[in-house]
C-alpha positions in Angstrom: 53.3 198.7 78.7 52.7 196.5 75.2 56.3 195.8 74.4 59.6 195.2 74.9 60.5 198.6 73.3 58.1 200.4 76.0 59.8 199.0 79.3 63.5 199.4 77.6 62.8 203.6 77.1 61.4 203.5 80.5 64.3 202.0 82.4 66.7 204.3 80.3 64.7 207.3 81.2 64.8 205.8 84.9 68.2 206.0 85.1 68.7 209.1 84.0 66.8 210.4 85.8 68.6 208.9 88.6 72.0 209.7 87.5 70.7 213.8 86.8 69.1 213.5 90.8 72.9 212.1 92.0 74.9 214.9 90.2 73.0 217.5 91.2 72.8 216.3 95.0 76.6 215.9 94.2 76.6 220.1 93.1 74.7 221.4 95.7 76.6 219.4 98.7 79.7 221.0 96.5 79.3 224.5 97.1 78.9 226.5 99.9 75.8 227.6 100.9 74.0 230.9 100.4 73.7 233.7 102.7 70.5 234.8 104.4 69.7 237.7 102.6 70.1 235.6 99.3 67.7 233.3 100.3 65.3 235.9 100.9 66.1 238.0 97.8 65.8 234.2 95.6 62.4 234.0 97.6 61.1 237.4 96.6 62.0 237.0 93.2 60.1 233.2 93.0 57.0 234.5 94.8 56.9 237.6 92.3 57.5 235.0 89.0 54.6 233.0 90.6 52.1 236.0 91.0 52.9 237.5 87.8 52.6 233.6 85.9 49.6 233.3 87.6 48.4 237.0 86.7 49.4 236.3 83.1 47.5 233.2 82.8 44.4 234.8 84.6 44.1 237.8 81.5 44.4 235.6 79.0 41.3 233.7 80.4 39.6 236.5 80.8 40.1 238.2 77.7 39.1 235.2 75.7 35.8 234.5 78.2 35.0 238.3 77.0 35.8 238.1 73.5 38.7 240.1 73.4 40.8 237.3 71.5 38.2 237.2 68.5 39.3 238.2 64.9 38.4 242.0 63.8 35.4 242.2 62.0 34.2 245.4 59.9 31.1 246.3 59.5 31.2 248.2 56.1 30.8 244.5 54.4 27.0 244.8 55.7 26.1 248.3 53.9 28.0 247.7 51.2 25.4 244.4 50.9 22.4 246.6 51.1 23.6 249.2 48.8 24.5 246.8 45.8 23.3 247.6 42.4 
């Protein structure tokens, strides 16, 4: 940290950050807690967001490692070249 300005944005976000964490402990000590079966549909549906993220991210990598992701190119520009007056 150079300045002055540096520490005084860290310490604010610092503190927000602790004040977010204490009202959302604060929330969730709140309310009452979730049935069994919720739990296990709230962990289906987080596994399934994570393969399909993860499924997502994998097709775009391999559609650009392939070439899929280059622009269209046509090739009537080459005999049009060969066939110029």
């Amino acid at each position: 940290m150079r300045n002055k300005g540096q520490w005084l944005l860290l310490t604010a976000l610092a503190a927000l950050l602790i004040v977010v964490f204490w009202y959302a402990v604060a929330i969730w000590q709140a309310t009452p807690s979730m049935p069994l079966y919720g739990n296990i549909i709230l962990g289906v549906a987080m596994s399934l967001a994570v393969v399909v993220g993860c499924g997502l991210t994998a097709l775009m990598y391999h559609s650009r490692r392939k070439g899929y992701d280059e622009p269209a190119r046509t090739k009537t520009k080459a005999k049009n070249e060969g066939n110029s007056l």
